[in-house]
C-alpha positions as CSV (number, residue, x, y, z in Angstrom):
1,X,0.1,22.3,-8.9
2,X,2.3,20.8,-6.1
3,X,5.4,20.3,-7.3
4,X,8.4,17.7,-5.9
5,X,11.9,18.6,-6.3
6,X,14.0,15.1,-6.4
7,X,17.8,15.8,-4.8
8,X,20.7,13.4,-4.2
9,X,19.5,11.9,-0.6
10,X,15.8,10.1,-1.2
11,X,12.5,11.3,-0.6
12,X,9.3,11.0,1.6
13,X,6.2,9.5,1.6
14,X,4.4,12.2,1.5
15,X,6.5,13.1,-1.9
16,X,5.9,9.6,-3.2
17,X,1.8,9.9,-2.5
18,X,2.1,13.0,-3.9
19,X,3.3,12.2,-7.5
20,X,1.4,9.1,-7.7
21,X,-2.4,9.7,-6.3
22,X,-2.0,13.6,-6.2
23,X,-0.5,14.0,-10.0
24,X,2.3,16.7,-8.5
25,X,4.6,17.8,-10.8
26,X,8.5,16.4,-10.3
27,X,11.9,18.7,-10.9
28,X,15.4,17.7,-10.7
29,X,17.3,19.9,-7.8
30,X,20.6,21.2,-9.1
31,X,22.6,19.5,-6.7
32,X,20.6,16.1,-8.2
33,X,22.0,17.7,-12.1
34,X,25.6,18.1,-10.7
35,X,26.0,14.5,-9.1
36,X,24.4,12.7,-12.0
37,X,27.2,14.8,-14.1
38,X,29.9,13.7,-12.3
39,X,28.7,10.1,-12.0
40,X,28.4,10.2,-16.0
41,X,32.2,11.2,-15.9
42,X,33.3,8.4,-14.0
43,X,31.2,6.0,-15.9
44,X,32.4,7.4,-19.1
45,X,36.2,7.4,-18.2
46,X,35.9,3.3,-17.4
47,X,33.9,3.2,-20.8
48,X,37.0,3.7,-22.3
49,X,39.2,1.5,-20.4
50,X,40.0,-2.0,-21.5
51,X,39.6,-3.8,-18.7
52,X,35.6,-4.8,-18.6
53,X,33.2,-3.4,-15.6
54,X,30.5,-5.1,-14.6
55,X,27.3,-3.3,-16.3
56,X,29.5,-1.1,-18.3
57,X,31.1,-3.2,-21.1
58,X,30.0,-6.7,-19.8
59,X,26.6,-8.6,-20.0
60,X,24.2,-9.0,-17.6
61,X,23.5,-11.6,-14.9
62,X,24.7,-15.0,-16.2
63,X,26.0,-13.2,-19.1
64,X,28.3,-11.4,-17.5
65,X,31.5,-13.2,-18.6
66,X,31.0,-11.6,-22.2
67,X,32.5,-8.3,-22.9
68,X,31.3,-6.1,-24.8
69,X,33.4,-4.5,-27.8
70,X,32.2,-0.3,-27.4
71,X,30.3,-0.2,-30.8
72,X,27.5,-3.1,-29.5
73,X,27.0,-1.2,-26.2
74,X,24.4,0.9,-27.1
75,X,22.4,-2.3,-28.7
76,X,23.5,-4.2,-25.6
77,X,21.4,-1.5,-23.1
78,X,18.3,-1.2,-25.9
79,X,18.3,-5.0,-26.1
80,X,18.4,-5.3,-21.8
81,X,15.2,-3.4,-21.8
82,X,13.4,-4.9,-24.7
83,X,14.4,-8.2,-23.7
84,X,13.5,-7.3,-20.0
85,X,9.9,-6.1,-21.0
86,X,8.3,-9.9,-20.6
87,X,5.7,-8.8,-18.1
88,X,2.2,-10.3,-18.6
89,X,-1.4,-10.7,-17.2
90,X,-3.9,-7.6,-16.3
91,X,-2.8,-3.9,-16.3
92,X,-1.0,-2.5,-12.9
93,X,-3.0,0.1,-11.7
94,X,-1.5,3.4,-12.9
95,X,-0.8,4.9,-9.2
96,X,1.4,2.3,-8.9
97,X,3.1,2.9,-12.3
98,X,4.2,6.4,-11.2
99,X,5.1,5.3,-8.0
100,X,7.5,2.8,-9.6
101,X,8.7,5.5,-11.9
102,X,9.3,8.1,-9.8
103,X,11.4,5.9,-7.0
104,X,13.4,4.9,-9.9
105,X,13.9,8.6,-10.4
106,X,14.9,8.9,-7.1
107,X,17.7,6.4,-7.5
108,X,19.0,7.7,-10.4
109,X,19.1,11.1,-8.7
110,X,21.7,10.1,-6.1
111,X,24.4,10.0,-8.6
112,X,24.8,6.7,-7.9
113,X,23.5,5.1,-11.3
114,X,26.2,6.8,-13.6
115,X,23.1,8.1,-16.2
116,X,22.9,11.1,-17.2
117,X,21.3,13.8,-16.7
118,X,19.1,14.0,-20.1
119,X,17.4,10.6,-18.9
120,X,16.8,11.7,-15.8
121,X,15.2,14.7,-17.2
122,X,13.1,12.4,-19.6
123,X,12.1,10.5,-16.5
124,X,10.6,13.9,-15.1
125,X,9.2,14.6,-18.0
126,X,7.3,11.6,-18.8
127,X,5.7,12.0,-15.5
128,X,4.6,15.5,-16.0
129,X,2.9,14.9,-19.0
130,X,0.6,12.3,-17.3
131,X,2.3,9.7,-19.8
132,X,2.3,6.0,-17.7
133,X,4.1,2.8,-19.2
134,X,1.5,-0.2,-19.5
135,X,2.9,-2.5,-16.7
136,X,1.9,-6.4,-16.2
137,X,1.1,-8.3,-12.8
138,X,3.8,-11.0,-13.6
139,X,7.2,-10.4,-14.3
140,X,9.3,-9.3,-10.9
141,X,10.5,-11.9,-8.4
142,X,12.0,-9.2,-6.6
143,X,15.2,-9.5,-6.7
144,X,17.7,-7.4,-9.2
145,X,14.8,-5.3,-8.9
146,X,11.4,-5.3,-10.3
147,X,13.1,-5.9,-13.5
148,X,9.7,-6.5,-15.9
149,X,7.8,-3.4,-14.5
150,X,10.8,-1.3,-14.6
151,X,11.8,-2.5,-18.0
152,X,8.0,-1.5,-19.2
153,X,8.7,1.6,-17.6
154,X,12.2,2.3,-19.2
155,X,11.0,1.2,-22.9
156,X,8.8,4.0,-22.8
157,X,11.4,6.2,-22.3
158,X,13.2,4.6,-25.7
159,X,9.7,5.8,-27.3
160,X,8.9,1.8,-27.8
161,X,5.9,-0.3,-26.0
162,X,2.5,1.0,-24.9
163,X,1.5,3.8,-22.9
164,X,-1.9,5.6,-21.1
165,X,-1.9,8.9,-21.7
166,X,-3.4,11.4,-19.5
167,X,-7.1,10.6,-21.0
168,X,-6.8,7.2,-19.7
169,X,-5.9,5.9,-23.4
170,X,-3.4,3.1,-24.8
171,X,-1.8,3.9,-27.6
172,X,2.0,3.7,-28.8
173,X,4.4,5.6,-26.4
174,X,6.6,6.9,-29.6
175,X,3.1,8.6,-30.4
176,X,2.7,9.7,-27.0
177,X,6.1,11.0,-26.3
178,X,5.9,12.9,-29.7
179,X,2.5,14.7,-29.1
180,X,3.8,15.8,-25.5
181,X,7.2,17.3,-27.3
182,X,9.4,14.2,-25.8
183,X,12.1,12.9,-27.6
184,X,13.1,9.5,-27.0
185,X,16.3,8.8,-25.5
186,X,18.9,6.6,-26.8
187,X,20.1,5.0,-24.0
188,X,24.0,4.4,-23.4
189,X,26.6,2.2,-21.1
190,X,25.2,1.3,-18.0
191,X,21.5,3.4,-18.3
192,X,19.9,0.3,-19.5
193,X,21.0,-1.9,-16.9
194,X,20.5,1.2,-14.4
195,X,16.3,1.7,-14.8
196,X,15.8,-1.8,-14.1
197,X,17.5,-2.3,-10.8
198,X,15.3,-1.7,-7.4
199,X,13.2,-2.3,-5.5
200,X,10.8,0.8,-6.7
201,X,7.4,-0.9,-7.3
202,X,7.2,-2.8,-4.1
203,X,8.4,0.0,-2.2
204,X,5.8,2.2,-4.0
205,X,3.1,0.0,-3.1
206,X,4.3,-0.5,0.4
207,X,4.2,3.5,0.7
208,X,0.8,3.6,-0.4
209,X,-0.3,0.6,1.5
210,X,0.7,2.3,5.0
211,X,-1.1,5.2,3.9
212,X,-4.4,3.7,3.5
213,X,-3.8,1.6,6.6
214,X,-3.1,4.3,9.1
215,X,-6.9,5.7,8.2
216,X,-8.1,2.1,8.2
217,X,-7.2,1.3,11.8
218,X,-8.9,4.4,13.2
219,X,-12.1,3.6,11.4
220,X,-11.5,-0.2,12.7
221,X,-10.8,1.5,16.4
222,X,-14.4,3.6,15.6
223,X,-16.6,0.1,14.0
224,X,-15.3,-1.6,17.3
225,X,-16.1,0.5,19.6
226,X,-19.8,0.9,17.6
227,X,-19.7,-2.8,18.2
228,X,-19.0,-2.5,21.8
229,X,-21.9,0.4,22.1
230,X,-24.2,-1.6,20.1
231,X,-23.6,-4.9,22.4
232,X,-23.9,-3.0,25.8
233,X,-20.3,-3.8,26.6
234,X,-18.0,-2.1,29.0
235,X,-15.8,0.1,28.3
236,X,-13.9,-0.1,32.0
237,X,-11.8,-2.5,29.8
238,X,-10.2,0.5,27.6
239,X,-8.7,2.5,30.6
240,X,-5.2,3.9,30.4
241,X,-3.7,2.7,33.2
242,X,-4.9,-0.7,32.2
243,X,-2.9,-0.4,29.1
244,X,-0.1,0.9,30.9
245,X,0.9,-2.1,32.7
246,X,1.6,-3.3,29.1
247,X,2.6,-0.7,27.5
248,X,2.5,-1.4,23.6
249,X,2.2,1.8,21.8
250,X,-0.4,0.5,19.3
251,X,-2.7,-0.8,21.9
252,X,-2.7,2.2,23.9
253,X,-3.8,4.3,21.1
254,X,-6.5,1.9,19.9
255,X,-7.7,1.9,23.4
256,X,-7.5,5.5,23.9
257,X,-9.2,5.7,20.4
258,X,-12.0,3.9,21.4
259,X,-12.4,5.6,24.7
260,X,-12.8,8.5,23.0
261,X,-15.6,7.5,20.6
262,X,-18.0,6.2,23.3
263,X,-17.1,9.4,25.8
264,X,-20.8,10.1,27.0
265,X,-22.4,6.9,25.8
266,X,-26.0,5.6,28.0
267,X,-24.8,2.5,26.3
268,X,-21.7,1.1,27.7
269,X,-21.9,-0.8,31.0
270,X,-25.7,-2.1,31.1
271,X,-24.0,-5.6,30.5
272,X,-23.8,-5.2,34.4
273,X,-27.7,-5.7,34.4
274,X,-27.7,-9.4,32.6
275,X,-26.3,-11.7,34.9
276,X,-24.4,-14.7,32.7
277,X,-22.3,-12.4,31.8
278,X,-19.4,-11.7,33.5
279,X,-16.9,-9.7,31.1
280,X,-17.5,-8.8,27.3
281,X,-16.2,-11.9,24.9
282,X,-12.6,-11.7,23.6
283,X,-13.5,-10.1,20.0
284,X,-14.9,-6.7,22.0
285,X,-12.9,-6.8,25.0
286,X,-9.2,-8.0,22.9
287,X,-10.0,-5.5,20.6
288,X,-7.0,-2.5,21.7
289,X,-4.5,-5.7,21.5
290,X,-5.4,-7.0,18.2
291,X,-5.6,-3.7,16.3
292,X,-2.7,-2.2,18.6
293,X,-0.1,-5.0,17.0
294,X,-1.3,-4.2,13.9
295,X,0.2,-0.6,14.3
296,X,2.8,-1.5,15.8
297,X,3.6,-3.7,12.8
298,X,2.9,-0.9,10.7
299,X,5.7,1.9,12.9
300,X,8.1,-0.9,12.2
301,X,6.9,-1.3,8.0
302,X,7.7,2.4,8.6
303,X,11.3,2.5,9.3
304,X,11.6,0.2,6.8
305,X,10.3,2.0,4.1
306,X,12.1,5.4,5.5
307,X,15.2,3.7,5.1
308,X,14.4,2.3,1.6
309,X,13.5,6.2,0.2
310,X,16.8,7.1,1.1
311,X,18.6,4.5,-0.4
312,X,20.1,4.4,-3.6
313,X,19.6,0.8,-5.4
314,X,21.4,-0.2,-8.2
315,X,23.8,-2.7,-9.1
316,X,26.5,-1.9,-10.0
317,X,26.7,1.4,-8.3
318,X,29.1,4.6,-8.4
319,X,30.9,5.3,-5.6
320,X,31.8,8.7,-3.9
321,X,35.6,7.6,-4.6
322,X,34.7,6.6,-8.3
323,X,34.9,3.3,-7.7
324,X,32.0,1.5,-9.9
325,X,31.1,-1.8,-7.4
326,X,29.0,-4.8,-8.0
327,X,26.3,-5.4,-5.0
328,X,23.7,-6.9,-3.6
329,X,21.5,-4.0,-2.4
330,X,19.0,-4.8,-5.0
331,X,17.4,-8.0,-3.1
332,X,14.1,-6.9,-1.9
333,X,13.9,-9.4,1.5
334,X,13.9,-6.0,4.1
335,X,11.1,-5.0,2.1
336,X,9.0,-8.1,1.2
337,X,9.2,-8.6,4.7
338,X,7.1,-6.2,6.3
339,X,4.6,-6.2,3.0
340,X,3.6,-10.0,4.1
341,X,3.5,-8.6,8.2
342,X,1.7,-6.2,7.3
343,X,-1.1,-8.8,5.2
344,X,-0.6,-11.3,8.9
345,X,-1.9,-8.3,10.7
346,X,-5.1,-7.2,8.3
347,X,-5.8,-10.6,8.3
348,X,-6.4,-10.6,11.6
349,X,-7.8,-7.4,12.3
350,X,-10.8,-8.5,9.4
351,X,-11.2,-12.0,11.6
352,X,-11.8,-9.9,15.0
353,X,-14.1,-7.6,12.8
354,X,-15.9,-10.5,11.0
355,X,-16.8,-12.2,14.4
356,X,-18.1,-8.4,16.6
357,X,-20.5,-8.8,13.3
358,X,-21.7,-12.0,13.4
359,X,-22.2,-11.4,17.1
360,X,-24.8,-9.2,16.2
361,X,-26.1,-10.9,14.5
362,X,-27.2,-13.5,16.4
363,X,-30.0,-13.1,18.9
364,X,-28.2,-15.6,21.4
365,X,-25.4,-13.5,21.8
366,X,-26.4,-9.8,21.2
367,X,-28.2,-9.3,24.3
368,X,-31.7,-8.1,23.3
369,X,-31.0,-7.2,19.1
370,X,-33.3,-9.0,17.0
371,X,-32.1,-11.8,14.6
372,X,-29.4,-10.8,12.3
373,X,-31.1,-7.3,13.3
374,X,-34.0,-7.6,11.0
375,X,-37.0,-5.5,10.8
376,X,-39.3,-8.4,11.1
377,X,-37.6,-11.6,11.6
378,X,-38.7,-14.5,9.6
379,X,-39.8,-12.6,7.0
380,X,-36.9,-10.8,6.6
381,X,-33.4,-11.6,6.9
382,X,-31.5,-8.5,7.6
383,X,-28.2,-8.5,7.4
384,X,-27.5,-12.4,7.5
385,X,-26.0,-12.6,3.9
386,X,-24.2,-9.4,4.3
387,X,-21.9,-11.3,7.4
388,X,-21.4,-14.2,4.7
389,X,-20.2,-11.7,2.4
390,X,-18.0,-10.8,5.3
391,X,-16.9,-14.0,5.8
392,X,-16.2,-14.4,2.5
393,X,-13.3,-11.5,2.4
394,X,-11.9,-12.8,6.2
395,X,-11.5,-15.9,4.3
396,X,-9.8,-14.4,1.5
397,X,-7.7,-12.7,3.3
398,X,-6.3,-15.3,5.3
399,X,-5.2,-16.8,2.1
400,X,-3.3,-13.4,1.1
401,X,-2.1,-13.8,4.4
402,X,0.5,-16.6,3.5
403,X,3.7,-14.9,3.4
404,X,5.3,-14.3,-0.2
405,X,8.8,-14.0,1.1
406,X,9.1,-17.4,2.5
407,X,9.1,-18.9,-1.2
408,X,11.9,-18.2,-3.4
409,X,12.7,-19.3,-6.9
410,X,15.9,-19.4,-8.5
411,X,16.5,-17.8,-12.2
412,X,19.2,-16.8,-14.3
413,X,20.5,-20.2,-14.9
414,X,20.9,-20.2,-11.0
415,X,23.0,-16.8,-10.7
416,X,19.9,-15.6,-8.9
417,X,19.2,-18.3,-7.1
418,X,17.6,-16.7,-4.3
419,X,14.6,-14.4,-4.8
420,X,12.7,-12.2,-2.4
421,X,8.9,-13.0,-4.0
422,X,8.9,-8.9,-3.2
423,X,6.5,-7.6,-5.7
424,X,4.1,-10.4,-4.8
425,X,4.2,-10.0,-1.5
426,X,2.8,-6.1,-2.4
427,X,0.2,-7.2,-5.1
428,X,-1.4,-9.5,-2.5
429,X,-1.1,-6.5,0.3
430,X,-2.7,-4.4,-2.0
431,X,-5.9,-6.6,-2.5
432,X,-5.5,-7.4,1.7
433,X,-5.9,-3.7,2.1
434,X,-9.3,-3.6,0.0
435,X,-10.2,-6.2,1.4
436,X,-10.1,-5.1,4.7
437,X,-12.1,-2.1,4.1
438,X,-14.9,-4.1,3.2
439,X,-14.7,-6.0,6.1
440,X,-14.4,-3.2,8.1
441,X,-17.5,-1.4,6.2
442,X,-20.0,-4.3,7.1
443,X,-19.4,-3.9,11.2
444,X,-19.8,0.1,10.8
445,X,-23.1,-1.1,8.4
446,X,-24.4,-4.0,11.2
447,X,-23.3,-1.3,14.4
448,X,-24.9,1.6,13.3
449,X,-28.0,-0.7,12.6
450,X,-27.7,-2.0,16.3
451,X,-26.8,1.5,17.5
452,X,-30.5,2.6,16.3
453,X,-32.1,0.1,17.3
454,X,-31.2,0.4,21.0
455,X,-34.0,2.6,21.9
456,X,-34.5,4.3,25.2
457,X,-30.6,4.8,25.5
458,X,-28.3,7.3,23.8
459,X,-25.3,6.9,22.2
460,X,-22.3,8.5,22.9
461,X,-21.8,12.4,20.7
462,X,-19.2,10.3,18.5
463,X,-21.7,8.0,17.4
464,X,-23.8,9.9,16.8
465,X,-21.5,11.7,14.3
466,X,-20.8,9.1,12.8
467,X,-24.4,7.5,12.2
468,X,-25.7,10.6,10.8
469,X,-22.7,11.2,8.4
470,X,-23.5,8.1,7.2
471,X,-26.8,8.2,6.7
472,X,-26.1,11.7,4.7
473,X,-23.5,9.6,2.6
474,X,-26.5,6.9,1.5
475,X,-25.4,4.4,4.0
476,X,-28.8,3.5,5.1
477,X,-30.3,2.7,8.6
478,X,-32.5,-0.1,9.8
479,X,-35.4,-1.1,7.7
480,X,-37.4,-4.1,5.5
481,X,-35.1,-6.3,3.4
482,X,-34.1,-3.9,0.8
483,X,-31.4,-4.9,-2.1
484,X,-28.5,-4.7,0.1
485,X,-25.3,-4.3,-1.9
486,X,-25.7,-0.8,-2.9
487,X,-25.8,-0.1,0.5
488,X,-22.4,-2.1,1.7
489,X,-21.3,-0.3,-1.8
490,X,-22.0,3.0,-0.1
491,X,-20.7,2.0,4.0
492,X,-17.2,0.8,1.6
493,X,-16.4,4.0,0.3
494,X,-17.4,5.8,3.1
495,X,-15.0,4.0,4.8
496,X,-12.8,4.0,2.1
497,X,-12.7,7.9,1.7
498,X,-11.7,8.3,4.9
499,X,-15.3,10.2,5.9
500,X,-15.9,8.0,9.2
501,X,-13.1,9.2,10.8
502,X,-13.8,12.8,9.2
503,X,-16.3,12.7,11.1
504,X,-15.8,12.0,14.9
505,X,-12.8,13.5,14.7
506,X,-14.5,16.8,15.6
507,X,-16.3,15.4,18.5
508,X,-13.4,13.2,19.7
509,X,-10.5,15.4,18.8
510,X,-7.4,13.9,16.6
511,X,-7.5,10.1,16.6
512,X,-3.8,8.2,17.2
């Protein structure tokens, strides 16, 4: 099994989809087990001091005027957790557990946290066994961290709470932690306070949400240009040097995307022969720009989340001059930011989808298709409920589209009194993203459709790939009304596996 060894300075993406879709295993680096050491000194040595430190022998938020004689300390951190644990509504999906844990992890491996190196260990451990912390939807407003879900997450490590185990049941974590050969840990100054900082869940589900995306808008770059094939467009319109002379990286790799996929095509171009019209409508001919800001909205999402894996959030925090400093570095804004950019940009890129669909559709418009391309029109309607559907998600996610982070709400008795709506912003990404494969499912179901029926022209090699993998994967072809979801059931997770672009890629060579 892969395994991910966690040091002082962050981690990748490709470490953070790792542990939480792949199940790799997660070890501490010694140089990780030396700095957590020496923080745990530093933390201990002002433990002992009189004066009162911030998250050491003090309260918490609004509380933090109290200080905390040392024999109440170690209730103080159980009671931040239990108290902390408020989280309600449906279960978060367990991916997004581990990713939440093991960022949290990360963090606590910089030797920035001040706890030691027995929790971190726990925190390892807990992962390896498959063990995952029930989480709740509700409870984080993003700001002093994703307090409820990391709170879930850190009473598991006390042995309290519920759990999944690795057979997908609930049960008690004290049980869990005990048939896995886990003892509970007793947490001490500062540990409490230390697992509930960050910004770990939203960041988690940003990581994953880029992930999904960057395979979503090369099957959007292959449904469009289907589109474009199926409607006898041009595809003059996708040249390089026309991109050139605006030279956004995202549109010239949709453009050079779709270029690619209809190399060889007997399709593109016949427009030419039907004189009204002049040039292909915006949603066909646009399509490089729309889809090209998208990426570029995600390279940017990028560098944010890059700089959020190697950062170390907690408040306070242990400095390398063993200062222990109160901060703000918790506030998720940098983060909640791109998570609602990135939920403008699907939005969009479903509404250009949803409309190269209902184009055809509709007999008035698709130059020579029959109505909503049914096998016999009248008596059957094809796919016309299938672009309602459609419709339905564009809809949806226009809704999810409204950004998160321009709401905040103040708590604490108004010591956080400005909130970064973080971990909302990345639920509703999340449901954007499935969303938008669906979306993107129905063209590649409609365009294949078209594609086929175009006799007496062939499609480009591309196309063909991808029509016939599809049809293999039980995405069927043109036909008599037929119950239809199962079919959109099997286009979605085509897409969604990532097998449409599995399979041009060998005709068209690595898609950008």
């Amino acid at each position: 099994m892969h395994t991910v060894v966690v040091g002082t300075t962050g981690v990748t993406a490709s470490d953070v989809l790792a542990v939480a879709r792949g199940g790799a295993r997660v070890e501490l680096s010694g140089e990780a087990v030396s700095a957590l050491a020496a923080a745990r000194e530093i933390v201990e040595a002002l433990a002992a001091k009189p004066e009162p430190v911030y998250g050491v022998s003090t309260g918490f938020g609004a509380l933090a005027t109290r200080h905390i004689s040392p024999e109440l300390r170690a209730q103080l951190q159980r009671n931040i957790v239990r108290s902390h644990a408020a989280g309600m509504g449906p279960h978060v999906e367990r991916e997004v557990v581990r990713a939440l844990m093991f960022l949290r992890l990360k963090t606590v491996c910089s030797g920035r946290t001040g706890v030691r190196p027995s929790v971190a260990q726990t925190m390892a451990d807990i992962l390896n066994a498959g063990i995952t912390p029930v989480v709740h939807e509700f409870g984080s407003l993003g700001c002093s961290g994703d307090l409820a879900p990391l709170s879930h997450c850190a009473l598991t490590l006390m042995g309290e709470g519920e759990a999944e185990g690795p057979d997908g049941t609930i049960r008690p974590a004290g049980e869990l932690l005990a048939a896995h050969g886990i003892e509970p840990v007793e947490l001490r100054e500062k540990e409490g306070l230390a697992l509930l900082n960050g910004t770990d869940g939203m960041l988690g589900m940003l990581v994953m949400a880029l992930a999904d995306l960057d395979t979503l808008y090369k099957s959007a770059d292959i449904t469009a240009a289907l589109s474009l094939e199926a409607l006898l467009g041009t595809d003059r319109v996708l040249a390089p040097e026309l991109h050139a002379i605006r030279p956004h990286p995202g549109q010239g790799a949709s453009a050079a995307n779709m270029l690619a996929v209809l190399k060889g095509s007997e399709l593109t171009g016949h427009h030419q022969d039907d004189a009204p019209r002049v040039q292909d409508a915006y949603s066909v001919r646009c399509a490089p720009q729309v889809a090209g800001a998208g990426r570029d909205t995600m390279t940017h999402a990028r560098l944010v989340a890059e700089r959020e894996l190697a950062s170390a959030v907690d408040n306070p925090v242990v400095l390398p001059d063993g200062r222990v400093e109160s901060n703000g570095n918790f506030h998720g804004a940098p983060v909640a930011y791109v998570l609602d950019f990135l939920a403008i940009a699907a939005a969009d890129l479903g509404s250009i989808t949803e409309r190269r669909t209902d184009r055809l559709l509709d007999k008035n418009r698709s130059h020579g298709l029959p109505p909503f391309l049914a096998d016999d029109a009248g008596v059957d309607s094809g796919l016309m409920i299938a672009q309602y559907t459609q419709a339905a998600l564009v809809s949806e996610m226009k809704r999810l589209a409204v950004p998160a982070s321009a709401d905040s709400i103040p708590s604490s008795a108004m010591q956080e009194d400005h909130v970064s709506m973080g971990w909302s912003a990345a639920r509703k990404l999340r449901t954007a993203v499935d969303n938008l494969t669906r979306i993107v499912a129905i063209e590649l179901y409609a365009a294949t459709r078209a594609i086929e029926l175009r006799t007496g022209l062939t499609p480009a090699p591309a196309s063909q790939a991808a029509i016939s993998a599809a049809r293999a994967a039980g995405v069927a072809g043109p036909g008599p009304d037929r119950f239809l979801s199962p079919d959109l059931a099997a286009a979605d997770a085509f897409v969604r596996g990532g097998h449409l672009v599995e399979a041009v890629e060998p005709v068209t060579g690595p898609l950008a």
